[in-house]
Backbone as a printed PyTorch tensor [residue, N CA C, xyz], in Angstrom:
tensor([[[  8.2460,  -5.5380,  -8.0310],
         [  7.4340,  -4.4230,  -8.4670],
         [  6.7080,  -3.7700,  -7.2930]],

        [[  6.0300,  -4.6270,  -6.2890],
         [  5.1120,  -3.8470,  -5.0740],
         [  6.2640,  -3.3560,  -4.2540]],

        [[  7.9530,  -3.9350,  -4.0810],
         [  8.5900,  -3.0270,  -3.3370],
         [  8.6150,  -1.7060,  -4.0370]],

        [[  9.5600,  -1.4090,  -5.1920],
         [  9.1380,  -0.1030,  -5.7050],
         [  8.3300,   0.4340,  -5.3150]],

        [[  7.3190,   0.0610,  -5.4670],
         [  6.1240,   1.2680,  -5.2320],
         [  5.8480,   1.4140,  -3.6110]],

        [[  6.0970,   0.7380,  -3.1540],
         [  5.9680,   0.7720,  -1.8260],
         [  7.0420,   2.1420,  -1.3530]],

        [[  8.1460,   1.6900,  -1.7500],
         [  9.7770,   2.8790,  -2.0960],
         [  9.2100,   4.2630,  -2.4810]],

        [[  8.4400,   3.8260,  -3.5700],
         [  7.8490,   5.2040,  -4.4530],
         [  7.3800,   5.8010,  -3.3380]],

        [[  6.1700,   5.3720,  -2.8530],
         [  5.2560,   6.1380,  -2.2210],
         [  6.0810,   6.7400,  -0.7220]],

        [[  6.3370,   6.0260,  -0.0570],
         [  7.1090,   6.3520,   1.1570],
         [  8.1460,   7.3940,   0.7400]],

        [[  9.1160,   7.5040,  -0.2450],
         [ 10.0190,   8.7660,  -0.5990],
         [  8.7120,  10.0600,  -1.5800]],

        [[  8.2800,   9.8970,  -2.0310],
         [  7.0000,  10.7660,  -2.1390],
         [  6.5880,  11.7480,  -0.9500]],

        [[  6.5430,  10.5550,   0.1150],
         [  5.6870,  11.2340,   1.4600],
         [  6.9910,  11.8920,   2.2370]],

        [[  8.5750,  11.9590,   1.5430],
         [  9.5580,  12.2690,   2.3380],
         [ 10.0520,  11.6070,   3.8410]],

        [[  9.4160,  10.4350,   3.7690],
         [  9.5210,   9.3620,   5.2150],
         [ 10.4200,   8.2320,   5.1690]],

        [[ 11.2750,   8.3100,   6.5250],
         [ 12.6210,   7.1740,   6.4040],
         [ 11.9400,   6.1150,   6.2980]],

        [[ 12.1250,   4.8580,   6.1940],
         [ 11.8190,   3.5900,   6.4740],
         [ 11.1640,   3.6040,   8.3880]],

        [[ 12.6890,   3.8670,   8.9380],
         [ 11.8800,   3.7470,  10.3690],
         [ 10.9280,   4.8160,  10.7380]],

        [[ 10.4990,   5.9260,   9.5950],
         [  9.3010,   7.0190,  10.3930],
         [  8.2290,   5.8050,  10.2230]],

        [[  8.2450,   5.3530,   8.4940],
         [  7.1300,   4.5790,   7.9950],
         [  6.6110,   3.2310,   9.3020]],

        [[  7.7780,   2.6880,   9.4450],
         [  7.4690,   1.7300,  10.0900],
         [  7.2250,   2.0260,  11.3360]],

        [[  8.1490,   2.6380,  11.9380],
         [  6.9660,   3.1480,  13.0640],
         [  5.8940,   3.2970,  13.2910]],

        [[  4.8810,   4.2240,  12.1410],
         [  3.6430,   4.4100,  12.1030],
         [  3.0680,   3.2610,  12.2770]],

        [[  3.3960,   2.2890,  10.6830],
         [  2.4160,   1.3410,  11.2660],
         [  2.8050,   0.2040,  12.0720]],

        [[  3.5820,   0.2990,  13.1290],
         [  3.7380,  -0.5940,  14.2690],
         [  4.1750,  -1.7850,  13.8560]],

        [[  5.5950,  -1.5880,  12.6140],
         [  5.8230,  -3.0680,  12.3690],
         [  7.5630,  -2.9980,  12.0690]],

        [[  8.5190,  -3.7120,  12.2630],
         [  9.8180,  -3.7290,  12.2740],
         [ 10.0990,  -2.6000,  11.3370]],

        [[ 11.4570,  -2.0250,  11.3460],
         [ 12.1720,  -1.6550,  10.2890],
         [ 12.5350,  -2.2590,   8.9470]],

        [[ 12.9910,  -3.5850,   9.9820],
         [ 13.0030,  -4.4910,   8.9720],
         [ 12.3510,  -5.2670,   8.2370]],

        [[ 11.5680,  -5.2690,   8.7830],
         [  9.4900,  -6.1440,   8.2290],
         [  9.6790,  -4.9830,   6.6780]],

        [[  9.8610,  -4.1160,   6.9240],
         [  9.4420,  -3.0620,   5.6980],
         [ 10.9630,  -2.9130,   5.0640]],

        [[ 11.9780,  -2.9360,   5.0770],
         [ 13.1610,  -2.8780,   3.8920],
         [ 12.9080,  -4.1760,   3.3730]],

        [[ 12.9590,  -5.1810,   3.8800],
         [ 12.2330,  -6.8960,   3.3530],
         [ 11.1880,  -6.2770,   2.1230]],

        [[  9.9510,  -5.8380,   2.5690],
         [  8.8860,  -5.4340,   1.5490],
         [  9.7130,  -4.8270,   0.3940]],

        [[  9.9760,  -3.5930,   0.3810],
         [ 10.7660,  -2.4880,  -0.3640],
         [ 11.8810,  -3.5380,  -1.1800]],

        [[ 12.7750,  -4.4550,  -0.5330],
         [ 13.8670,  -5.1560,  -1.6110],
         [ 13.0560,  -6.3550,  -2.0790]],

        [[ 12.0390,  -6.4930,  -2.0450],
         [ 10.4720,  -8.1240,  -2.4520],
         [ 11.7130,  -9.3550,  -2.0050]],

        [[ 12.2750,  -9.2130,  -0.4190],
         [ 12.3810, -10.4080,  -0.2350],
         [ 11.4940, -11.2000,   0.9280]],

        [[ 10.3370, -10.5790,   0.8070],
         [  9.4680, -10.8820,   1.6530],
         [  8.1850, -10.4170,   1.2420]],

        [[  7.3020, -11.1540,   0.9860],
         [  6.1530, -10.8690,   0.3290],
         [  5.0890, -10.0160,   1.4140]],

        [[  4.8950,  -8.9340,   1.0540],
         [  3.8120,  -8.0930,   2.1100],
         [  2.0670,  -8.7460,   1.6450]],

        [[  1.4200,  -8.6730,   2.8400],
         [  0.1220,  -9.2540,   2.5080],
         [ -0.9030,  -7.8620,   1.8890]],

        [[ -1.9890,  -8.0450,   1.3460],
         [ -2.6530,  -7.1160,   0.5570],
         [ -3.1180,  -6.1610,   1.6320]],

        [[ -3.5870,  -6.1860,   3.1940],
         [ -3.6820,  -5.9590,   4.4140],
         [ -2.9630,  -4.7160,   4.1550]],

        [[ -1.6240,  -5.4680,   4.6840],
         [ -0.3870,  -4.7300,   4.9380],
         [ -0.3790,  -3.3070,   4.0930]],

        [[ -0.4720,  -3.5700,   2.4550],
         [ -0.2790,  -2.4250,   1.1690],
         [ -1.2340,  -1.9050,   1.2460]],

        [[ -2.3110,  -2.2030,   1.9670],
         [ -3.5060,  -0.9270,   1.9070],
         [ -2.9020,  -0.1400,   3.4460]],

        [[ -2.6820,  -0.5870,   4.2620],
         [ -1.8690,  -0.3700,   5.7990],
         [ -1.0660,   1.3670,   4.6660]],

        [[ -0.3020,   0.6710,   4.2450],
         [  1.0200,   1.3040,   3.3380],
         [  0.5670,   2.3900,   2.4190]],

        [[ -0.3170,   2.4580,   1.3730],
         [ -1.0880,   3.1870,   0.6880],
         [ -1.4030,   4.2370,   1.6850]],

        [[ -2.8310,   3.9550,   2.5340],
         [ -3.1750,   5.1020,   3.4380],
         [ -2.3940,   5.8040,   3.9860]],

        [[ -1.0670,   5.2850,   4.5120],
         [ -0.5700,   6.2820,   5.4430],
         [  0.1350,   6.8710,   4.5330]],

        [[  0.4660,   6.3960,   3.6840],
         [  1.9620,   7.4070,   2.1950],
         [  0.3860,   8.1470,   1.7060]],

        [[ -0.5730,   8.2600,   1.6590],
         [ -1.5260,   9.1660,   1.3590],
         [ -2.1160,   9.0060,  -0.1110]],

        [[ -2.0770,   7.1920,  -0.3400],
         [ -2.4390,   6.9750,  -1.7210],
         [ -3.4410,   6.0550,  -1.2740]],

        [[ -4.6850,   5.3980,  -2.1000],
         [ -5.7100,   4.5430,  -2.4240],
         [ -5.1820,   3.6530,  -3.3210]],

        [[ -5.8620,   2.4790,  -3.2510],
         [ -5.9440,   1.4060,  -3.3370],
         [ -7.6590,   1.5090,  -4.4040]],

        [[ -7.0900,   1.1410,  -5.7600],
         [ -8.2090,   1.2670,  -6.6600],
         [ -8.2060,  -0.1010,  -7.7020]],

        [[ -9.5370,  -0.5330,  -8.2040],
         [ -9.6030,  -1.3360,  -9.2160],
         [-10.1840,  -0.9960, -10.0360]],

        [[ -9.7400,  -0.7240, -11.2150],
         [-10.7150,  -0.5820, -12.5020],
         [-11.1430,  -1.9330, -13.3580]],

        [[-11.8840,  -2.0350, -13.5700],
         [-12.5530,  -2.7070, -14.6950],
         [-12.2270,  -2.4040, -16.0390]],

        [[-11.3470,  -3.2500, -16.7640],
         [-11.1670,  -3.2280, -17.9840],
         [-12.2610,  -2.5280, -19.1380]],

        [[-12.6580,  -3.6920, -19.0860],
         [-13.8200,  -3.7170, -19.8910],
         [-15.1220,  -2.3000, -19.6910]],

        [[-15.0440,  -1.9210, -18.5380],
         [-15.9050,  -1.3840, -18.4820],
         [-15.6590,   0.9210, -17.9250]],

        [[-14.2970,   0.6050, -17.2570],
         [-13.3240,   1.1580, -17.1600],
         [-13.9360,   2.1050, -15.5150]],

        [[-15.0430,   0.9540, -14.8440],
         [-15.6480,   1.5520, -14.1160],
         [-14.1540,   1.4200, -13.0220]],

        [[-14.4800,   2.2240, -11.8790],
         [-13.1990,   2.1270, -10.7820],
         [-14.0100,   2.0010,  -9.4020]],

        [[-13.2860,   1.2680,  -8.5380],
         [-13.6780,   0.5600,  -7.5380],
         [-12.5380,   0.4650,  -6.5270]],

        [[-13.0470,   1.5330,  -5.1400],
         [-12.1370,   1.5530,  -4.1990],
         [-12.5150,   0.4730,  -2.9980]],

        [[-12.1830,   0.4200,  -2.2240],
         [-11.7690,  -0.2380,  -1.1200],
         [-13.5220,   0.0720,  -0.0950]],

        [[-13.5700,   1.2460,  -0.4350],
         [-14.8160,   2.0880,   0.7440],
         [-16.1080,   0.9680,  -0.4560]],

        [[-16.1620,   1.0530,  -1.4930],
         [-16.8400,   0.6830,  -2.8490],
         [-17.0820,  -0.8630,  -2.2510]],

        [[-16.1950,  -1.6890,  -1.5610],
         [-16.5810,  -2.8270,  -0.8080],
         [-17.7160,  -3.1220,   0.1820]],

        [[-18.3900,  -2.2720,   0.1170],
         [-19.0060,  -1.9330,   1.4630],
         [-20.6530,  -1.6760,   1.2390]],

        [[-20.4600,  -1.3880,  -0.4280],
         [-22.4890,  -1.4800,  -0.8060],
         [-22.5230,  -2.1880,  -1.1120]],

        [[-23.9460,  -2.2510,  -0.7540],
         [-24.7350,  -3.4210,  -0.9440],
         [-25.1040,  -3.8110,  -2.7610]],

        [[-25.2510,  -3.3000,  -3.4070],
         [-24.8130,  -4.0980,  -5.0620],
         [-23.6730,  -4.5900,  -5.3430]],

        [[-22.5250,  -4.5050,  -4.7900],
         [-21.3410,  -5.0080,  -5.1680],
         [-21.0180,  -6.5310,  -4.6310]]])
């Protein structure tokens, strides 16, 4: 499932595998591995991946349906 979307987002942004990986300074193959899940990418990495395909990294709260980004890590009530 996180390759897909990883796929998703990168053909979204119209970028080969090697533009993507280039950017972020990691094999070609480090990233078709991700994209076919025969290699598990670290949570690091998919925010790495998110930013540059030009997407966020969000959590909502069920229950409460509040949403919580990544920057949202960073005050002091949380």
């Amino acid at each position: 499932m996180i390759g897909k979307l990883i796929r998703f987002m990168r053909k979204r942004n119209k970028l080969s595998q090697k533009q993507l990986a280039d950017y972020l300074q990691i094999a070609n193959c480090t990233l078709s591995h991700y994209e076919v899940e025969s290699r598990g990418v670290s949570f690091g990495d998919m925010v790495r991946i998110a930013e540059a395909c030009d997407f966020s990294v969000r959590f909502v709260d069920n229950k409460t349906n509040e949403v919580f980004e990544l920057s949202d890590m960073k005050r002091k009530d949380v």
